[in-house]
N, C-alpha and C positions, 0 to 999 in steps of 0.2 A: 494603483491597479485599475486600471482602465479600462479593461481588455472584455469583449462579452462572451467571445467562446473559449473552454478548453483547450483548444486549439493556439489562440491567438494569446493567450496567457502564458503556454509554455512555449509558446518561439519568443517572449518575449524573457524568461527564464534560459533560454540556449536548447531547449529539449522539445519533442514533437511526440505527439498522441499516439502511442502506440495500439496495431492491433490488440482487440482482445483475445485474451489468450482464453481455448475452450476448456470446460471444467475434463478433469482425468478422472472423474468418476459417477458414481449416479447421484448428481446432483446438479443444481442451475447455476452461475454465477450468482445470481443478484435475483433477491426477491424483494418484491416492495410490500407492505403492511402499513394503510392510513400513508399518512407522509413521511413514513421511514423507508430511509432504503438498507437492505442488508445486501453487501457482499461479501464474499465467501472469498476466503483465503486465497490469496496469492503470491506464486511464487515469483523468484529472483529470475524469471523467464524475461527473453527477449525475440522477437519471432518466434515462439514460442521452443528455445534454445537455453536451457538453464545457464545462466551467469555465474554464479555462483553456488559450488558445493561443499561440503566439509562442514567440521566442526567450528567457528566461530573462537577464538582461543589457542587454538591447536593447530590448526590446518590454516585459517583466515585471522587475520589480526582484527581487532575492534574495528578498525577502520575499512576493512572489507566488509563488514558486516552492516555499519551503517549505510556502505553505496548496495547491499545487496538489499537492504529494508528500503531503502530511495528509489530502485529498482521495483520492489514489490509496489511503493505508493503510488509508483508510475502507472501500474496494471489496474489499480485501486481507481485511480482517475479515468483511464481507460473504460473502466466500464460504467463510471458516473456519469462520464460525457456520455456517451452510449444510451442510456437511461433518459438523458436529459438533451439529449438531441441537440451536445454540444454546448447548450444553452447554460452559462456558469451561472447567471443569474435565478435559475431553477434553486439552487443549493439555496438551503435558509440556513444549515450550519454542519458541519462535520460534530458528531455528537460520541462517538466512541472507535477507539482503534484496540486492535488485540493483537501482539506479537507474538511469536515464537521462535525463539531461536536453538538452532544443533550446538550444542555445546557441551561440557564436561560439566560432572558433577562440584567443580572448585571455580567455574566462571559464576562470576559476579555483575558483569559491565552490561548486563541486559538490556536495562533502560539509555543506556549509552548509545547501545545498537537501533533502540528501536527511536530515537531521534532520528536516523537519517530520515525515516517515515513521517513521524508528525512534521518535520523542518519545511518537506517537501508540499504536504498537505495545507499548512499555515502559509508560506510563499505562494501557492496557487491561490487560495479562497482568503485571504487575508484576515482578518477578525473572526469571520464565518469558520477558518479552519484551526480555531480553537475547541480541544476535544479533551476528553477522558481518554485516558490508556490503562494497558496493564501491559505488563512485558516478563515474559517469562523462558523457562528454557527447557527442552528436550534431550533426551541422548541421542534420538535420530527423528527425522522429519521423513515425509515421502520423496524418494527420487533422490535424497540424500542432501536437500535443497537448505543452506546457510539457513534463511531464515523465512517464516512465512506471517502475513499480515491480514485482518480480512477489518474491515469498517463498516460502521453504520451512517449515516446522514441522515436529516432530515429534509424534507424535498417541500415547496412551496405549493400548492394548490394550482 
């Protein structure tokens, strides 16, 4: 991993930095506190165009649901580059991820799903994007959205 911006990391993954998608509510993306940065849940949007909706199980197989979590990690970096003025080397470590996914009350594969997320985060910051998760599930999300993800990091001085 060679690569010093967000940018130049994921074309070298096959993917490219997507706009940031704006918050849908009264809130900010990303707040930073000391050298943590918090963002705020993201969804399976792309141009800011949901990819992904339904229930996870029922509607989306496991495996939609991890390209819709890989989709949200997409948004997640989006606004860390953003933050970080591209600069990957700003990141000291991705420190925690939070999933949610729409699903039924008998899905089980949560933490399934919310791999396509950390896989994505880990491939981009290599060691650094080694994190805590939690991965859990809902009967419905906002917008009707697969699944939603939001992250912490720590950012270097």
């Amino acid at each position: 991993m060679s690569a010093n911006t967000f940018s130049d990391r994921l074309a070298e993954l096959g993917l490219a930095l997507p706009a940031v998608n704006p918050p849908r509510g009264s809130y900010v993306p990303s707040v930073r506190a000391g050298d943590l940065l918090f963002i705020a849940g993201q969804a399976p949007r792309l141009d800011g165009v949901l990819k992904f909706a339904g229930k996870v199980g029922k509607d989306l197989t496991v495996e939609d649901g991890q390209q819709a979590a890989r989709l949200c990690a997409l948004n997640i970096l989006g606004h860390l580059a953003a933050a970080c003025n591209d600069d990957i080397g700003k990141v000291a470590a991705a420190v925690r991820l939070a999933g949610v996914v729409n699903c039924g009350e008998d899905f089980e594969s949560h933490s399934k799903v919310l791999d396509g997320a950390s896989e994505l985060i880990a491939a981009v910051l290599g060691e650094r994007g080694r994190h805590a998760r939690i991965a859990t599930g809902a009967s419905s999300l906002p917008t009707g959205m697969a699944v939603e993800v939001e992250a912490v990091f720590q950012l270097k001085s």
